[in-house]
C-alpha positions as CSV (number, residue, x, y, z in Angstrom):
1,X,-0.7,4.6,-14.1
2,X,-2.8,2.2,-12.6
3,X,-6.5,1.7,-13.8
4,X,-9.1,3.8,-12.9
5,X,-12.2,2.3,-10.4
6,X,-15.7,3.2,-11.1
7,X,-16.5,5.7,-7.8
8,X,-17.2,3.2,-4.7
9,X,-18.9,4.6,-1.0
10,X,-16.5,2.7,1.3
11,X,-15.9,2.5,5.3
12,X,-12.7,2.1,7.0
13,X,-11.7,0.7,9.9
14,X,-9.6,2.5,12.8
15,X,-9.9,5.7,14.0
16,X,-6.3,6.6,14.4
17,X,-3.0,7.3,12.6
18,X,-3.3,4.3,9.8
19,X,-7.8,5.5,9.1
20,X,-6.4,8.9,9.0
21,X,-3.4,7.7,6.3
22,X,-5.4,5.6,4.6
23,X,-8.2,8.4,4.0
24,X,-5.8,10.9,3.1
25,X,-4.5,8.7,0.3
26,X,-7.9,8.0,-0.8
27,X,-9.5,11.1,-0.9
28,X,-6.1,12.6,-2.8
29,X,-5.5,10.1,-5.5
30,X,-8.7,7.9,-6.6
31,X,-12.6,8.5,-7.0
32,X,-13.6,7.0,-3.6
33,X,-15.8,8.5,-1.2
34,X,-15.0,7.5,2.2
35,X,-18.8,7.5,4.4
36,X,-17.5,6.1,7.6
37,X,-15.1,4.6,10.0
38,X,-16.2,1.3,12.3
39,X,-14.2,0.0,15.3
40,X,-14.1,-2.3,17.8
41,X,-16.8,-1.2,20.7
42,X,-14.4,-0.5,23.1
43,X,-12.1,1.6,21.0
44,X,-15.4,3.6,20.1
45,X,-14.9,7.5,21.7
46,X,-17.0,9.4,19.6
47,X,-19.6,10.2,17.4
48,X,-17.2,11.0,14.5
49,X,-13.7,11.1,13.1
50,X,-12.5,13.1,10.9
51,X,-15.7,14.8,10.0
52,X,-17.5,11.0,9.4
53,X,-19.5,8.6,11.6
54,X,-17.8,6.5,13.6
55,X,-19.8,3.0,14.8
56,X,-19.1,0.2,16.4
57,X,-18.4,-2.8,14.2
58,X,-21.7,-4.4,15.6
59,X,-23.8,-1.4,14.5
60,X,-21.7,-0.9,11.1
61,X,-24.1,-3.0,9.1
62,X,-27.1,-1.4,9.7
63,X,-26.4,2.3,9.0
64,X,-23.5,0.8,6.1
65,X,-25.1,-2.1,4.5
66,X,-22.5,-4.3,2.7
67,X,-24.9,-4.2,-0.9
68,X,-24.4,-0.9,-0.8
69,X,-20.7,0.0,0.7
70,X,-17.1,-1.5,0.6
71,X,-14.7,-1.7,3.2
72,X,-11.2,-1.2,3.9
73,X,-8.9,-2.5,6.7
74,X,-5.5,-0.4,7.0
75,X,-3.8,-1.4,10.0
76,X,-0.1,-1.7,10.2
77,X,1.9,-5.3,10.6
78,X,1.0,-5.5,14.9
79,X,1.1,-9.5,16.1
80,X,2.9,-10.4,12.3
81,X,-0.3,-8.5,10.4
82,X,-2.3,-10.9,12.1
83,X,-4.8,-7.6,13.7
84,X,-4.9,-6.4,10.2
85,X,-5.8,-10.1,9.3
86,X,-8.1,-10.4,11.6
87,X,-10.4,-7.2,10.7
88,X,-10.2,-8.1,7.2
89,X,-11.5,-11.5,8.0
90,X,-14.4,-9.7,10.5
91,X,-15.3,-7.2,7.9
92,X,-15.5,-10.4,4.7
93,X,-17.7,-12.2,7.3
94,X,-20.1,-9.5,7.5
95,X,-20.8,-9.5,4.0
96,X,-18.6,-6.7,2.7
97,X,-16.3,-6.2,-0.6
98,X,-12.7,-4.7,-0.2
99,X,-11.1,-1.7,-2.4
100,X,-7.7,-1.7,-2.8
101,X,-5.5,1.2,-3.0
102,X,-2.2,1.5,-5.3
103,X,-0.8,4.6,-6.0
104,X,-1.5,6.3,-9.2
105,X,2.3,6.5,-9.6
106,X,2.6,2.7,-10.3
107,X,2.1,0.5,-13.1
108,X,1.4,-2.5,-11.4
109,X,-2.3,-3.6,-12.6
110,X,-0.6,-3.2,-15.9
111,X,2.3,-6.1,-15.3
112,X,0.5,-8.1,-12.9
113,X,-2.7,-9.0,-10.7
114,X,-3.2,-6.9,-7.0
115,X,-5.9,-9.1,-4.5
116,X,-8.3,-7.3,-2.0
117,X,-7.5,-5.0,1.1
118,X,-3.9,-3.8,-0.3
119,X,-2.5,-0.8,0.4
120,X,0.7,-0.3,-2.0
121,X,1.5,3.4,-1.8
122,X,3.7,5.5,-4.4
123,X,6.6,4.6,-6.8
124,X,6.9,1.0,-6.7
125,X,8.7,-0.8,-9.2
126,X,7.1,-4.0,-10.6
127,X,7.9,-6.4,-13.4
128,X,5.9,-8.2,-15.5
129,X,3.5,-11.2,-13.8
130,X,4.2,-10.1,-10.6
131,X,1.0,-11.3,-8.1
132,X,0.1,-9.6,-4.7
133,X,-2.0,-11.3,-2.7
134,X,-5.0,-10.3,-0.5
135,X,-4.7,-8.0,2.4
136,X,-0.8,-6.6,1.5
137,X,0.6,-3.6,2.7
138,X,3.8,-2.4,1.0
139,X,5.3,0.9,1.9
140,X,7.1,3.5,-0.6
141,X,9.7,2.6,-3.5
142,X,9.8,-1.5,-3.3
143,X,11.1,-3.4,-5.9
144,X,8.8,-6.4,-7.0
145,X,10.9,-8.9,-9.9
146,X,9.9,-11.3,-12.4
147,X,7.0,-13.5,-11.6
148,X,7.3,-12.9,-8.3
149,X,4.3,-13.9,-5.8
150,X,3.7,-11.4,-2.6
151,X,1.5,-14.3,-0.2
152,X,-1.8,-12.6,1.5
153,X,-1.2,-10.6,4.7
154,X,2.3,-9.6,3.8
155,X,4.0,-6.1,5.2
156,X,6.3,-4.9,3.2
157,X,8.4,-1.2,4.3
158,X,10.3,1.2,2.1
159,X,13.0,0.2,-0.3
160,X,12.2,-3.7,-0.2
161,X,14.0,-5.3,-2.6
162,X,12.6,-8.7,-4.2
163,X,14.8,-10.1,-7.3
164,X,12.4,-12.3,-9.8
165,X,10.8,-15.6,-9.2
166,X,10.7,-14.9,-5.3
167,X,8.1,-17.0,-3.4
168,X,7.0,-14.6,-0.4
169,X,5.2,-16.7,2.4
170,X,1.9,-15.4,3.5
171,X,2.0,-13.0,6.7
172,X,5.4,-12.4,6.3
173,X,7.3,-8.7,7.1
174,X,9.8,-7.5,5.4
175,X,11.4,-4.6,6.9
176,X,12.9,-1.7,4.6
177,X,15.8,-2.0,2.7
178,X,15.7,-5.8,2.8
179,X,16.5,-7.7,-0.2
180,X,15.5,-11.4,-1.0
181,X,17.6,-12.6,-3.7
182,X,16.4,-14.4,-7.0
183,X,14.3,-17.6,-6.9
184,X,14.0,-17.9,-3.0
185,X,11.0,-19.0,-1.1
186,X,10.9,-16.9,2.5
187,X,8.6,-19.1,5.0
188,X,5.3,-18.0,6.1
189,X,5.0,-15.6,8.7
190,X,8.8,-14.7,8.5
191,X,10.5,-11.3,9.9
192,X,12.8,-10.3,7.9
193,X,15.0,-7.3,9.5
194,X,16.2,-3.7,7.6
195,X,19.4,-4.4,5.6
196,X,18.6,-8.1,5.3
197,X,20.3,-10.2,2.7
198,X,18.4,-13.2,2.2
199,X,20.0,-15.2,0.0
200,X,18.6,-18.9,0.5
201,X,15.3,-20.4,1.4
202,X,13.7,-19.2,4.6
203,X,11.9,-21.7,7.4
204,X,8.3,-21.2,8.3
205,X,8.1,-18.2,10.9
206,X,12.0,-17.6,10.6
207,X,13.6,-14.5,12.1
208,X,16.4,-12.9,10.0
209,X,17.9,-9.6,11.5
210,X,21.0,-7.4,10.8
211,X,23.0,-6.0,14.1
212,X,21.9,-1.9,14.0
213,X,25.3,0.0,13.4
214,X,26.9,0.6,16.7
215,X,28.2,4.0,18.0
216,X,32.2,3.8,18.1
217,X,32.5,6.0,21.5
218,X,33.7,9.8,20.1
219,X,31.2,12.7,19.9
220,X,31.1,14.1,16.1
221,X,33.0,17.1,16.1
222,X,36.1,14.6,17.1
223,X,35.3,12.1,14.5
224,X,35.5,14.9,12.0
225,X,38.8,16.0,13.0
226,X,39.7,12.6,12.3
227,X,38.4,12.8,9.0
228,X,40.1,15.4,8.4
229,X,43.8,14.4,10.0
230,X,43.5,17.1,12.1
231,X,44.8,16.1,15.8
């Protein structure tokens, strides 16, 4: 289990699918109150979402003042997490402290140290030392080894697999079911496909991908006849 946080009042920002994610996993699994939703001006619609105010980030700090309220920025991995990034970094400069969220199913406070912003959601496997950096999303059922360091900004999807002493370069994505093998150092800002196998030291901003299976030109019910010797 992870450790429990004293009760915080906190805003997010977005008012779409990741908010609405985010909240749920709030609202289900720790003592936070959510108060409020900012966004960007333009994106700004309504009044409310989901049943809270929703201001425009130049109003946010009078009706939320950041002595009183935290924040939280949960958008996905759009422009290499650097939108994510770049609300976080809007949010800090108006004065505000971060929750994280980690899933009550995981141990990973326990084994290592989590930074601000993260959003690490259920049945994550960690060893011991492990460090996650600031502003790191990393979807269900990853694997995190020895002493390995997740850099700030990272997006990691289902079923990532990191082997111990890894060296994970800031604002890097790592797609699911990738694996990095023991004791390499993946450059900053490198995309990493699904079914990777990284097996050596990645250059800054590298692109590693996997060719997507390819259909071999017979409907199913043929292919199982196959299967099954039938002509």
């Amino acid at each position: 289990m992870t450790t429990i946080d004293e009760p915080k009042r906190i805003i997010i920002f977005g008012a779409g699918r990741a908010a609405a994610t985010a909240a749920r996993y709030f609202s289900s699994d720790t003592p936070h109150e959510i108060v409020g939703y900012t966004v960007d001006p333009d994106f700004r619609k309504a009044d409310e979402f989901q049943g809270r105010p929703l201001l425009a980030i130049d109003e946010v700090v009078k009706v939320f003042p950041p002595s009183e309220i935290y924040a939280f920025a949960p958008m996905g991995a759009a422009r290499m997490n650097g939108l994510r990034t770049e609300k976080y970094t809007l949010l800090k400069s108006l004065g505000y402290r971060f929750v994280s969220y980690v899933h009550s199913s995981n141990d990973v406070y326990e084994k290592g140290t989590v930074g601000e912003n993260c959003f690490i959601l259920e049945r994550q496997t960690t060893n011991y030392d492990c460090v996650i950096g600031n502003n790191v999303v990393m979807w269900s059922g990853c694997h995190i080894g020895d002493a390995s360091r997740i850099g700030d900004n990272c997006f990691l999807g289902s079923q990532v697999v990191v082997n111990g002493f890894v060296d994970v370069g800031p604002g890097s994505y790592l797609a699911s079911n990738c694996t990095i093998a023991h004791g390499v150092k993946v450059g900053s800002e490198s995309f990493i496909g699904a079914n990777a196998l990284i097996a050596n030291d990645t250059a800054v901003s590298a692109v590693h991908i996997v060719e997507p299976s390819k259909a071999i030109g017979i409907d199913s019910l043929r292919f199982l006849k196959i299967l099954r010797h039938e002509v």
